[in-house]
SEKOL-629183 format. One record per residue (C-alpha): x, y, z; residue in one letter; chain. Coordinates in nm, 2 decimals. Example, Ala and Ser with C-alpha at 12.3 -4.5 7.8 and 13.67 -1.06 7.14 Angstrom:
REM residues 2
<atom <1.23,-0.45,0.78>,A,A>
<atom <1.37,-0.11,0.71>,S,A>
***
This chain:
REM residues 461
<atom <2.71,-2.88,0.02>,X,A>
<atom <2.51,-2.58,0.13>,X,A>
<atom <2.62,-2.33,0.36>,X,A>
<atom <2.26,-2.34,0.44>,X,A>
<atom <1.90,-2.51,0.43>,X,A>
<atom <1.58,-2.31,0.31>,X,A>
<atom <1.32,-2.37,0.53>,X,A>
<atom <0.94,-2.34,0.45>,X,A>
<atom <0.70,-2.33,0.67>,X,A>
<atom <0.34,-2.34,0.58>,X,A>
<atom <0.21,-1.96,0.66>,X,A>
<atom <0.50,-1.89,0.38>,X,A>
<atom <0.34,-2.11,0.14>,X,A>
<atom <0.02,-1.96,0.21>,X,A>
<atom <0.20,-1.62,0.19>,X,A>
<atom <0.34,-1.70,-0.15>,X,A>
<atom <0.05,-1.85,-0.31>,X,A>
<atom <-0.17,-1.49,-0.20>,X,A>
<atom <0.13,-1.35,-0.40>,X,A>
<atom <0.06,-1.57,-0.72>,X,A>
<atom <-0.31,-1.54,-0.68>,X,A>
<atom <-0.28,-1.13,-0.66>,X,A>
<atom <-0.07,-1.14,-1.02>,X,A>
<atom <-0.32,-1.40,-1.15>,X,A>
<atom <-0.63,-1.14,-1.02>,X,A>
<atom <-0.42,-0.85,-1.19>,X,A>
<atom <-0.39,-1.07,-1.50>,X,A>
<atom <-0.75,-1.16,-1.44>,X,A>
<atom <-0.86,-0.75,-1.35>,X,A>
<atom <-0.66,-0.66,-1.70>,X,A>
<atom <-0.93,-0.86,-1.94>,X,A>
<atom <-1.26,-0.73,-1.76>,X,A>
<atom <-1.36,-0.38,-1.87>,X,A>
<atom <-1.58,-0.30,-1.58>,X,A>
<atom <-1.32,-0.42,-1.33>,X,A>
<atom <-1.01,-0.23,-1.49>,X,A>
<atom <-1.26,0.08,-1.47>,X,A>
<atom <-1.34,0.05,-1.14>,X,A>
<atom <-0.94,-0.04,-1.03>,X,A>
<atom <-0.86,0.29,-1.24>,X,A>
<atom <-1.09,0.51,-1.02>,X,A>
<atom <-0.88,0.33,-0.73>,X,A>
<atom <-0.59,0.43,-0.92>,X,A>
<atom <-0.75,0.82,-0.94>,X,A>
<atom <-0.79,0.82,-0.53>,X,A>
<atom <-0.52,1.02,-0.40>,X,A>
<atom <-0.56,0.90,-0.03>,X,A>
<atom <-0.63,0.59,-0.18>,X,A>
<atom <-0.26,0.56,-0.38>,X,A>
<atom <-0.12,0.71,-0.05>,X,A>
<atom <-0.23,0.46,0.19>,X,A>
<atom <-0.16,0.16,-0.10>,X,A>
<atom <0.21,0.26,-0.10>,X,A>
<atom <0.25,0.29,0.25>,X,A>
<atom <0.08,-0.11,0.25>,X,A>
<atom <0.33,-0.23,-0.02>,X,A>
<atom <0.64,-0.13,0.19>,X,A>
<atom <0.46,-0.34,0.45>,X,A>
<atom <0.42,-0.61,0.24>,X,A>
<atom <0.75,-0.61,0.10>,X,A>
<atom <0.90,-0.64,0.45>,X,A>
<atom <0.67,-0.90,0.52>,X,A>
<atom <0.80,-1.13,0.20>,X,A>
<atom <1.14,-1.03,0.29>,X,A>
<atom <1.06,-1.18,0.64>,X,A>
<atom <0.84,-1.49,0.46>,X,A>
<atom <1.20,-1.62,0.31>,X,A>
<atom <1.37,-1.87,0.58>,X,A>
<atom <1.67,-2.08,0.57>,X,A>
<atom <1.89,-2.25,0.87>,X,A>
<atom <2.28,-2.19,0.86>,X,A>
<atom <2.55,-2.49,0.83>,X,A>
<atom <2.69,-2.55,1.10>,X,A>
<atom <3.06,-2.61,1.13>,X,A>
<atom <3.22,-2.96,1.13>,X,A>
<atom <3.48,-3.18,1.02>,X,A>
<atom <3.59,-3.25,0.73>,X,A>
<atom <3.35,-3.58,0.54>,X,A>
<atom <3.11,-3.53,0.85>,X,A>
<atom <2.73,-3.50,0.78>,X,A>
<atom <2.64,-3.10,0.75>,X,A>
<atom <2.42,-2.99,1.07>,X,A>
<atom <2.25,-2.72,1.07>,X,A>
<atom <2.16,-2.45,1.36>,X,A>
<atom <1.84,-2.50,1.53>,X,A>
<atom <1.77,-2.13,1.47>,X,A>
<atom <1.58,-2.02,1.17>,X,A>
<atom <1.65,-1.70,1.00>,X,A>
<atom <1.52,-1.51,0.72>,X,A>
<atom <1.62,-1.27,0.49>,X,A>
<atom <1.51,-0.96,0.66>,X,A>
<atom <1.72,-1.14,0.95>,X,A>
<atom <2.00,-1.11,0.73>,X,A>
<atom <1.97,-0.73,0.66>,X,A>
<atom <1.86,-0.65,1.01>,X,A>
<atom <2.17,-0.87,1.13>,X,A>
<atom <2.32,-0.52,1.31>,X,A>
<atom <1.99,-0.49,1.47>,X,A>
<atom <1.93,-0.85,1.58>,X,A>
<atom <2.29,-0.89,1.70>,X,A>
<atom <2.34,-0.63,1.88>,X,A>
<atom <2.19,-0.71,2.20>,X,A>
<atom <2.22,-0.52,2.55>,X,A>
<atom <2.20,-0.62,2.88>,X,A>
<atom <1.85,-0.44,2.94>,X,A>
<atom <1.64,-0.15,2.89>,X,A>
<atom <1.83,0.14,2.73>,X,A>
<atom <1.62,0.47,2.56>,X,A>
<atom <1.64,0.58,2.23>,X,A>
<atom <1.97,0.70,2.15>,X,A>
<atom <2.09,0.59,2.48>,X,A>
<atom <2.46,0.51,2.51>,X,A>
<atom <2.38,0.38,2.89>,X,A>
<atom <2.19,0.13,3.04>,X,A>
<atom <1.82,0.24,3.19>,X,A>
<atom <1.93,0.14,3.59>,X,A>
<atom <2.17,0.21,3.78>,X,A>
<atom <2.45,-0.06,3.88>,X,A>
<atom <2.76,-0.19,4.02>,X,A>
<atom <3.08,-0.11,3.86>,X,A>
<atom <3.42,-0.18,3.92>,X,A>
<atom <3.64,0.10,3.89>,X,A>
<atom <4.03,-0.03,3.75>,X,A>
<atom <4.20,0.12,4.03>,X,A>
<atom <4.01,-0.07,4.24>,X,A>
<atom <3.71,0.02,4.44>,X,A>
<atom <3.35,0.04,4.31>,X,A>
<atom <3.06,0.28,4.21>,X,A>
<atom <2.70,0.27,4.09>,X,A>
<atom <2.63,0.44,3.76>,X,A>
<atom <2.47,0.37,3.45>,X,A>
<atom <2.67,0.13,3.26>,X,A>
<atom <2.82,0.18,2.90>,X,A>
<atom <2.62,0.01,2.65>,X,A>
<atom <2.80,-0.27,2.46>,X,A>
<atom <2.68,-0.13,2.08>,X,A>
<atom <2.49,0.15,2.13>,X,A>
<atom <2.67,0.47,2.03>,X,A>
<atom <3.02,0.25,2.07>,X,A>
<atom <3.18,0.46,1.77>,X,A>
<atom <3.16,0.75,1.94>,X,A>
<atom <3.44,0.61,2.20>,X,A>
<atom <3.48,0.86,2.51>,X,A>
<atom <3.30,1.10,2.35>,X,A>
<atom <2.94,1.01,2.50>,X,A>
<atom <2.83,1.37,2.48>,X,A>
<atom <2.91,1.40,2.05>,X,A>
<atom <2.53,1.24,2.03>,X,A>
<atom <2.33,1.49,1.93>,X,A>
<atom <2.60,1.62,1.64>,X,A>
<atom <2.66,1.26,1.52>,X,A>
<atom <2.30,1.19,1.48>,X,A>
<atom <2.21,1.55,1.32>,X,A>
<atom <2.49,1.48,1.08>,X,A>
<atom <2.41,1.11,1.01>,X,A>
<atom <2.04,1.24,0.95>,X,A>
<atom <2.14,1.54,0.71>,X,A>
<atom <2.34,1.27,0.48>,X,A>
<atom <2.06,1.05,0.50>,X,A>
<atom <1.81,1.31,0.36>,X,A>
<atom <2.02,1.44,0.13>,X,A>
<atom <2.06,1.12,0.02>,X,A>
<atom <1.66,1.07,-0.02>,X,A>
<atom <1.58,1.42,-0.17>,X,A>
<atom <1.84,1.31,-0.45>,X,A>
<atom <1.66,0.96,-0.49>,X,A>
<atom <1.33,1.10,-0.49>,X,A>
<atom <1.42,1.39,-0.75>,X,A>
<atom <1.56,1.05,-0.97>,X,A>
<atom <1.26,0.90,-0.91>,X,A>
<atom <1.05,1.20,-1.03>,X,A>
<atom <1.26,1.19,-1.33>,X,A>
<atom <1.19,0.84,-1.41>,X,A>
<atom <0.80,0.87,-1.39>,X,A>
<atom <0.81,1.19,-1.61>,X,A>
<atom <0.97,0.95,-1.86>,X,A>
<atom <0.79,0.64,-1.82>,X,A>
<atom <0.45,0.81,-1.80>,X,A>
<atom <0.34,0.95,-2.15>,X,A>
<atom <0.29,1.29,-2.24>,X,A>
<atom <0.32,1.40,-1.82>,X,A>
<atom <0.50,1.64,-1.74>,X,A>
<atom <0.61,1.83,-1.33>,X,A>
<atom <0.32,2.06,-1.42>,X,A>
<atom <0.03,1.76,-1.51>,X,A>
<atom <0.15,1.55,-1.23>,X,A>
<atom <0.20,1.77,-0.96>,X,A>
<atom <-0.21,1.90,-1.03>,X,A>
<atom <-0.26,1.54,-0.99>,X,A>
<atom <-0.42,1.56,-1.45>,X,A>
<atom <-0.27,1.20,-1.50>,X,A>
<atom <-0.49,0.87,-1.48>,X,A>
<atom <-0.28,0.77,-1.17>,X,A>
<atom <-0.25,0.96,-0.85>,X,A>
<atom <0.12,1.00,-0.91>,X,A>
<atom <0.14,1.34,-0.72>,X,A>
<atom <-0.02,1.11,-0.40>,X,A>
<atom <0.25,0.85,-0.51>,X,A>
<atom <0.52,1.08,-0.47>,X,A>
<atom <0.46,1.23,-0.18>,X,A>
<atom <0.40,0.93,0.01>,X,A>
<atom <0.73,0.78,-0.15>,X,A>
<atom <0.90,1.12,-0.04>,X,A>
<atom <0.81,1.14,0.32>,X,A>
<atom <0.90,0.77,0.35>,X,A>
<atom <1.23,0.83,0.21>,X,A>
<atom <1.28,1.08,0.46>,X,A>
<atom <1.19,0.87,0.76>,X,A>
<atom <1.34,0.52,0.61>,X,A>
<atom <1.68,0.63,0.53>,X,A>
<atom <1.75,0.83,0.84>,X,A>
<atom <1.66,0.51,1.05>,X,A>
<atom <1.89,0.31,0.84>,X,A>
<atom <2.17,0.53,0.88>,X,A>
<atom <2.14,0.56,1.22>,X,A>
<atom <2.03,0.21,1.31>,X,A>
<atom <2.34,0.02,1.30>,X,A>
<atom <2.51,0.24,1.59>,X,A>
<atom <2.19,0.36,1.79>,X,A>
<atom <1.88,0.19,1.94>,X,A>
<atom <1.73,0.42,1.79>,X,A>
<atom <1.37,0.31,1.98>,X,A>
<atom <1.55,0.16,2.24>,X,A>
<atom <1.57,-0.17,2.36>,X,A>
<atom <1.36,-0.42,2.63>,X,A>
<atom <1.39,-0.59,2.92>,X,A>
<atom <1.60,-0.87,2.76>,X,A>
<atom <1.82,-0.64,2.54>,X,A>
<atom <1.67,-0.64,2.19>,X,A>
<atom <1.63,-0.40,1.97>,X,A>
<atom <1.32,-0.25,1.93>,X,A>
<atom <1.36,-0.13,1.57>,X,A>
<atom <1.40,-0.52,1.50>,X,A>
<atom <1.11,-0.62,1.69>,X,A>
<atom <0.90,-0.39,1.49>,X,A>
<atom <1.04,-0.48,1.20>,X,A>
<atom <0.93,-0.86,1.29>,X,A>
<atom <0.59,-0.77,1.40>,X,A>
<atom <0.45,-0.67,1.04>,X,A>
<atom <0.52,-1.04,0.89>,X,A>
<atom <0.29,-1.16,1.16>,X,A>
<atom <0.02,-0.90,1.13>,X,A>
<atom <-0.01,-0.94,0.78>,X,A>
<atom <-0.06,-1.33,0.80>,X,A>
<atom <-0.33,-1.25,1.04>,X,A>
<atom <-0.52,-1.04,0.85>,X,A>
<atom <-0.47,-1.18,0.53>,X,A>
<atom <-0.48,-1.53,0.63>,X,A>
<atom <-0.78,-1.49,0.85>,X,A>
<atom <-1.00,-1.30,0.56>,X,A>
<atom <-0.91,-1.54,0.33>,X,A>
<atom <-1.07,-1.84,0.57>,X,A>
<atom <-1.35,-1.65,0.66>,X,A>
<atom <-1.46,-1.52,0.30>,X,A>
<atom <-1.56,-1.83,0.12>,X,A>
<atom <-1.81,-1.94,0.41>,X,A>
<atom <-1.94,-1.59,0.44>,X,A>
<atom <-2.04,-1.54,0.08>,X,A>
<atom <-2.17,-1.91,0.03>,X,A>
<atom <-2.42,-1.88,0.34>,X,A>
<atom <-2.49,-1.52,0.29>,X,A>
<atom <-2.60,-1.56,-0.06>,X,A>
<atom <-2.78,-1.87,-0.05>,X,A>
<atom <-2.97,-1.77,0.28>,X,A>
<atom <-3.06,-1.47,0.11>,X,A>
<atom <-3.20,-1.63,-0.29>,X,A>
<atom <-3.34,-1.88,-0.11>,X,A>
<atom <-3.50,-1.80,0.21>,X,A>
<atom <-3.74,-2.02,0.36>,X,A>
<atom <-3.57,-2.30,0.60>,X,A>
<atom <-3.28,-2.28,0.40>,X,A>
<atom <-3.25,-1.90,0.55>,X,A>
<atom <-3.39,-2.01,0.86>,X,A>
<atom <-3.13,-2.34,0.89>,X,A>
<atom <-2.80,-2.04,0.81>,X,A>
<atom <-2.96,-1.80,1.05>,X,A>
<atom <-3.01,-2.02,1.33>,X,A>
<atom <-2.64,-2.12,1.26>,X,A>
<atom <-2.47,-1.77,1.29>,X,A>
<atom <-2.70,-1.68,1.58>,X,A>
<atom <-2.60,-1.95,1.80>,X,A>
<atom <-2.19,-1.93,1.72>,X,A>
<atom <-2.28,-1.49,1.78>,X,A>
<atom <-2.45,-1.59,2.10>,X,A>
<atom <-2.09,-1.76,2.25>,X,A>
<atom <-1.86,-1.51,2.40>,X,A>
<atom <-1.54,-1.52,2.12>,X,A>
<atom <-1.32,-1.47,2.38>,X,A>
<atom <-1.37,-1.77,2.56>,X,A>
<atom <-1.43,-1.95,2.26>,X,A>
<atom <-1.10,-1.87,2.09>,X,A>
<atom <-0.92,-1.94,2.43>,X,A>
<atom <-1.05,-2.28,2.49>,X,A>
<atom <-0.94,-2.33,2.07>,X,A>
<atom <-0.60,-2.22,2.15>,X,A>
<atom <-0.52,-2.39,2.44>,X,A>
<atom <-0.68,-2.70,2.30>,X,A>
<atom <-0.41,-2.64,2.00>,X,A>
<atom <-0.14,-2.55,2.28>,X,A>
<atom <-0.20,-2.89,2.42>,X,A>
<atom <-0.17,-3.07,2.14>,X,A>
<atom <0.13,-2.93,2.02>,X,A>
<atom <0.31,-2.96,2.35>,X,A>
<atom <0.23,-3.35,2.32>,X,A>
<atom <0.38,-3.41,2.04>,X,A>
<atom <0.68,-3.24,2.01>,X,A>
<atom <0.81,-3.50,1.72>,X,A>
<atom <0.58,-3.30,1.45>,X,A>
<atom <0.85,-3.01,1.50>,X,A>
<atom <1.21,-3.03,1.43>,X,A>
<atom <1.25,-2.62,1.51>,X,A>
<atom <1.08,-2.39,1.75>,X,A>
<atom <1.01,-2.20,1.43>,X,A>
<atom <0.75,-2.41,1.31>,X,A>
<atom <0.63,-2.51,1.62>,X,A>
<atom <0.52,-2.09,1.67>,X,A>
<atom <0.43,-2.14,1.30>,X,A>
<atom <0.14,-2.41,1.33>,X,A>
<atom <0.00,-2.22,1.65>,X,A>
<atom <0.03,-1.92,1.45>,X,A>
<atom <-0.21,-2.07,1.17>,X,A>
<atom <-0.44,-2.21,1.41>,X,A>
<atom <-0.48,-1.87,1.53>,X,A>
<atom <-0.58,-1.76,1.22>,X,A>
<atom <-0.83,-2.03,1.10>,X,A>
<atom <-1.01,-2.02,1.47>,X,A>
<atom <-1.02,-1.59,1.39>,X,A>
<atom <-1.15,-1.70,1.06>,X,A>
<atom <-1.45,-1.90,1.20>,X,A>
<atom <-1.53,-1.69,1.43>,X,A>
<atom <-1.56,-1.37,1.24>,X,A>
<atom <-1.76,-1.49,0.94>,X,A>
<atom <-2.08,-1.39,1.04>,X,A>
<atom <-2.11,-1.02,1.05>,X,A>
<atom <-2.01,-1.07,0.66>,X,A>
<atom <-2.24,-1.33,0.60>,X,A>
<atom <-2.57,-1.13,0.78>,X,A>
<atom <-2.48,-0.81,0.53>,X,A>
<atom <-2.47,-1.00,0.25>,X,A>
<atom <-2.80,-1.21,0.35>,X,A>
<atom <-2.95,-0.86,0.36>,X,A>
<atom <-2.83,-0.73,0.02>,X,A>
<atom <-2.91,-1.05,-0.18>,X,A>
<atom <-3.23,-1.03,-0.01>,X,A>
<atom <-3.31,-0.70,-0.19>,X,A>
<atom <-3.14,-0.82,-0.47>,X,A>
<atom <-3.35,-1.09,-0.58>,X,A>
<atom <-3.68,-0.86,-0.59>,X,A>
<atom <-3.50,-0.63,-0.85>,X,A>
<atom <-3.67,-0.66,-1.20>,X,A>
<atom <-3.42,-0.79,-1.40>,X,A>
<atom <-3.34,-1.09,-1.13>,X,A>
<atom <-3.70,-1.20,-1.14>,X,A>
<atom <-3.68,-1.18,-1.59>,X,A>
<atom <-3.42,-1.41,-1.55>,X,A>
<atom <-3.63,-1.66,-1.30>,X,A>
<atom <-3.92,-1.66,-1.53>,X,A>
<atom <-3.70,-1.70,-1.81>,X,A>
<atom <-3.56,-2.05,-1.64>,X,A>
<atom <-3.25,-1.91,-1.55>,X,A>
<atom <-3.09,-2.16,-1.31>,X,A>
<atom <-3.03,-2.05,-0.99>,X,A>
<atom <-2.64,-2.12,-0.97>,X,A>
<atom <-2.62,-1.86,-1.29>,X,A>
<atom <-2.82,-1.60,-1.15>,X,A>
<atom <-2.63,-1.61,-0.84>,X,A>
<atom <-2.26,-1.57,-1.05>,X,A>
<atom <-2.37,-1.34,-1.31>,X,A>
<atom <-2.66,-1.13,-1.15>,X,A>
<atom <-2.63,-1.14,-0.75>,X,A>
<atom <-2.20,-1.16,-0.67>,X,A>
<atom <-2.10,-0.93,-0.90>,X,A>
<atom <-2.36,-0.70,-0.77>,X,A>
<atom <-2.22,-0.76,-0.38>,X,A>
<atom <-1.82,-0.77,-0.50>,X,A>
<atom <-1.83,-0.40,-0.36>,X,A>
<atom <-1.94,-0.49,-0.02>,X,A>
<atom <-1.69,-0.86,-0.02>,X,A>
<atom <-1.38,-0.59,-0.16>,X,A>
<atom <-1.44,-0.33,0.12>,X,A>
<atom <-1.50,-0.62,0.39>,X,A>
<atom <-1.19,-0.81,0.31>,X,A>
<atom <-0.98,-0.47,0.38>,X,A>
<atom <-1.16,-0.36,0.64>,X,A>
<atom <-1.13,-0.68,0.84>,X,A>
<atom <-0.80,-0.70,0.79>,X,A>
<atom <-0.73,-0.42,1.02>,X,A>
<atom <-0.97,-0.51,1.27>,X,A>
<atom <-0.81,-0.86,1.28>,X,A>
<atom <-0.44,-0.69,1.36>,X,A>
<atom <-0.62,-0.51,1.66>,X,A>
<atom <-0.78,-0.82,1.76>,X,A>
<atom <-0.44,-1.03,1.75>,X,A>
<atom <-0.29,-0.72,1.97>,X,A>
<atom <-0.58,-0.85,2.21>,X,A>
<atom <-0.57,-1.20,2.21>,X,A>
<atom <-0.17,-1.15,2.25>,X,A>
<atom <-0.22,-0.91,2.53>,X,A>
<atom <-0.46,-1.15,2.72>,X,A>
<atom <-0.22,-1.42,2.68>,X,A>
<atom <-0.43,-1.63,2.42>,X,A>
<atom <-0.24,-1.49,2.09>,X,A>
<atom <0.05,-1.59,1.91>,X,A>
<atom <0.31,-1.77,2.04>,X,A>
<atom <0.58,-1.58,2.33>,X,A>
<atom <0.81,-1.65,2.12>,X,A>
<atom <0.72,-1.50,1.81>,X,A>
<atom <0.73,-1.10,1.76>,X,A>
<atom <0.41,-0.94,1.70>,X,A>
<atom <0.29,-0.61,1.83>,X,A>
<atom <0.05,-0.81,2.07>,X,A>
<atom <0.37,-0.93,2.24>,X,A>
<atom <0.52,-0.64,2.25>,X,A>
<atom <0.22,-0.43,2.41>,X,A>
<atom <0.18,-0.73,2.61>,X,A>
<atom <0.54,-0.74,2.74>,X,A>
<atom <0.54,-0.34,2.80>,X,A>
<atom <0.28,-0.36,3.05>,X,A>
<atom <0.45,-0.41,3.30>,X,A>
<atom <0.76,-0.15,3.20>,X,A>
<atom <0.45,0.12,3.23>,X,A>
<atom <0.46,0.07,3.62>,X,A>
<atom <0.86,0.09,3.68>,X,A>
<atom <1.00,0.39,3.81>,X,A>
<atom <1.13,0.60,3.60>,X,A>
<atom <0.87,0.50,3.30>,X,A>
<atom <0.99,0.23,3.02>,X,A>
<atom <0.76,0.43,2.76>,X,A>
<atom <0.95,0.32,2.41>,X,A>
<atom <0.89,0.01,2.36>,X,A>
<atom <0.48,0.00,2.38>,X,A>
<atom <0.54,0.41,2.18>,X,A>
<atom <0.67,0.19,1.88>,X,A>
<atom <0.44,-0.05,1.88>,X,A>
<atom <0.17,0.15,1.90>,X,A>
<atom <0.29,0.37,1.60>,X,A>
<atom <0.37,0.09,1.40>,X,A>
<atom <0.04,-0.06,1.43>,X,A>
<atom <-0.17,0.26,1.41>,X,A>
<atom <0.03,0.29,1.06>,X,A>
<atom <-0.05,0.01,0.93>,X,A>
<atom <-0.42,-0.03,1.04>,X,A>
<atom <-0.45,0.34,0.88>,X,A>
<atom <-0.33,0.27,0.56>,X,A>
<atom <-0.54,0.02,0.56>,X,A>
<atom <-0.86,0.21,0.64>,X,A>
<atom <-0.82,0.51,0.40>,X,A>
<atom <-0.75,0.21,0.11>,X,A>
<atom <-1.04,0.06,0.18>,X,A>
<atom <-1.23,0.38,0.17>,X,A>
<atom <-1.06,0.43,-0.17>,X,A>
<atom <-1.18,0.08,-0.31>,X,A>
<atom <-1.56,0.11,-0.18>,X,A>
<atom <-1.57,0.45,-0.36>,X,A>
<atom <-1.50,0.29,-0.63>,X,A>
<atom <-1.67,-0.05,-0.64>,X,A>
<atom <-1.98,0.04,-0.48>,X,A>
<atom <-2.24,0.08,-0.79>,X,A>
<atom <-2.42,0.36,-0.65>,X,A>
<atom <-2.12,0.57,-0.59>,X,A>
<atom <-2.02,0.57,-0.97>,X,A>
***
């Protein structure tokens, strides 16, 4: 049998399925002329190219993180194989140095003592309070705590070394693969994709990625937290969540938004009326309360019926979902009001009202006149919420009405640093990281989005 048990839980399936429906958009994007135009004017954007690869390492360590499985447990021989209760993934399996190597409590980047004093017992006897002797960080360096700083500046000149030779192999392979470019064409950024931006971006993550990696497995290098973890892992565990929060989430609230939007828009009358009354009322409750009482409501139900889950995984999993279709309903309606406006304009346009007095049915002006003439505004929306949705799960998570405790996100973590902020001397790391991490990835995502309205939005082209 299996020395272990793949495990799928459902924001993976709906994590994979965005991953076949992006290829099948690609394919899709590939036969339209107008799209493939616009998506190579995206391509053109060097700030645009930037920010997308900076999102695709994000991504990637979210679908590394998306792939679960339970280890075999050991048994007898011709026994039933049990597995642990534990669910890991693969980025678990990579990160096993980091997600191992657990201390007894707070320790600072490239610490190789604990953060408070305490008792130790001397082996002659007797006893003296110090700062204890981490258990793995900066154990190779034996005796020798004060060899820190040259083992770290020596790990981190091997490790860019290391990245300036796989980015000069890298620059080799797109002069090769791209036709007719050569150092010169790229670097003045004269080919159809931004490969100078490309590059660059690639380059400086290099620089930052392997460093960490070489120095990760024998420093915290960001520390750890109250409980002894890594904070390097917990980052690393974070971005799968934000991404299923802001992908997730847009996804629910994009089909409503564009329906009602639309239609209150061509049609007006009670129709608009009926839609507008709708969006006005759900705007007029506070969507703080009313996401609380929706996930405590959840939280009760799932703590009274504990047979649904077989792991604590999925049991974080389903509150983790719920989270995102309550987000989804409650943030459809600054979408839906835009796009109200727009079609409203739309539909007095000249060519809109030829096709009504030609007997154009409604249903086909709408596909072929009116959403292809809003897919600007829907494109720029769906990234731009995205990053506002991160933010607001940092809020909900902070408040206490976010994802589950036990599940990383960079809510939790500013949530659990609060308190750290008032201890004496200052736990500053661990809220530092998460900040940084987050203020990444919500950037990237704003300058792509910038990128994408410049080049869907009509009037810009």
């Amino acid at each position: 049998m299996s020395d272990f048990e793949i495990v799928v839980l459902w924001s993976d399936v709906l994590i994979w399925l965005l991953v076949v429906a992006s290829v099948i958009g690609m394919l899709a994007v590939r036969r339209s002329p107008p799209l493939m135009a616009a998506w190579r004017r995206v391509g053109a954007n060097k700030a645009g190219m930037a920010s997308a690869t900076v999102l695709l390492v994000f991504v990637l360590i979210g679908l590394l993180d998306s792939l679960h499985y339970r280890v075999a447990l050991e048994g007898k021989p011709g026994e039933r194989k049990q597995y642990a209760i534990e669910v890991l993934s693969v980025l678990d399996a990579i990160a096993s140095p980091l997600r191992l190597n657990h201390e007894k409590t707070y320790s600072a980047p490239f610490a190789t003592r604990l953060y408070a004093k305490e008792n130790i017992d001397l082996p002659g006897g007797g006893m003296v309070r110090d700062y204890p002797r981490l258990r793995h960080g900066g154990r190779h360096l034996g005796e020798n705590e004060n060899g820190v700083g040259a083992d770290v500046a020596l790990r981190v000149t091997y490790a860019a070394g290391l990245a300036i030779a796989l980015w000069l192999l890298l620059v080799v392979a797109v002069m090769r693969t791209v036709h007719g470019a050569s150092w010169q064409k790229i670097w003045r950024g004269e080919t159809r994709l931004a490969w100078h931006a490309i590059l660059v971006t690639i380059g400086c993550l290099l620089l930052c990625a392997l460093p960490l990696l070489a120095l990760a497995p024998h420093y915290h290098v960001f520390g750890t937290d109250k409980v002894g973890q890594d904070v390097f892992y917990q980052i690393l565990k974070s971005v799968r969540t934000a991404l299923v929060i802001g992908l997730v989430t847009t996804l629910v609230m994009l089909p409503m938004a564009v329906l009602l939007g639309i239609v209150a828009g061509y049609f007006r009358g009670w129709v608009d009326d009926l839609i507008q009354y709708l969006y006005t009322v759900l705007n007029s409750i506070p969507g703080v309360l009313l996401i609380a009482a929706a996930v405590l409501m959840m939280q009760v139900v799932i703590d009274t019926h504990p047979e649904w889950f077989s792991t604590a995984a999925e049991r974080a999993d389903l509150r983790l979902l719920a989270l995102c279709f309550i987000l989804g309903i409650t943030s459809w309606t600054g979408l839906c009001r835009l796009l109200r406006g727009e079609t409203l304009k739309l539909r007095e346009l000249d060519y809109i009202q030829a096709a009504q007095a030609f007997g154009v049915s409604s249903p086909r002006i709408i596909l072929r006149h009116i959403l292809p003439n809003l897919m600007h505004i829907v494109i720029i929306a769906l990234v731009m919420d995205f990053s506002g949705l991160v933010l607001a799960e940092a809020v909900l998570s902070y408040v206490g009405i976010g994802v589950d405790p036990s599940m990383t996100s960079f809510g939790t973590m500013i949530n659990n640093a609060r308190m750290e902020l008032g201890r004496e001397p200052v736990v500053w790391w661990s809220l530092v990281a998460a900040f940084v991490a987050m203020f990444v990835l919500v950037l990237a995502a704003n300058l792509f989005a910038d990128a994408v309205r410049e080049a869907f939005d009509p009037r810009a082209a």
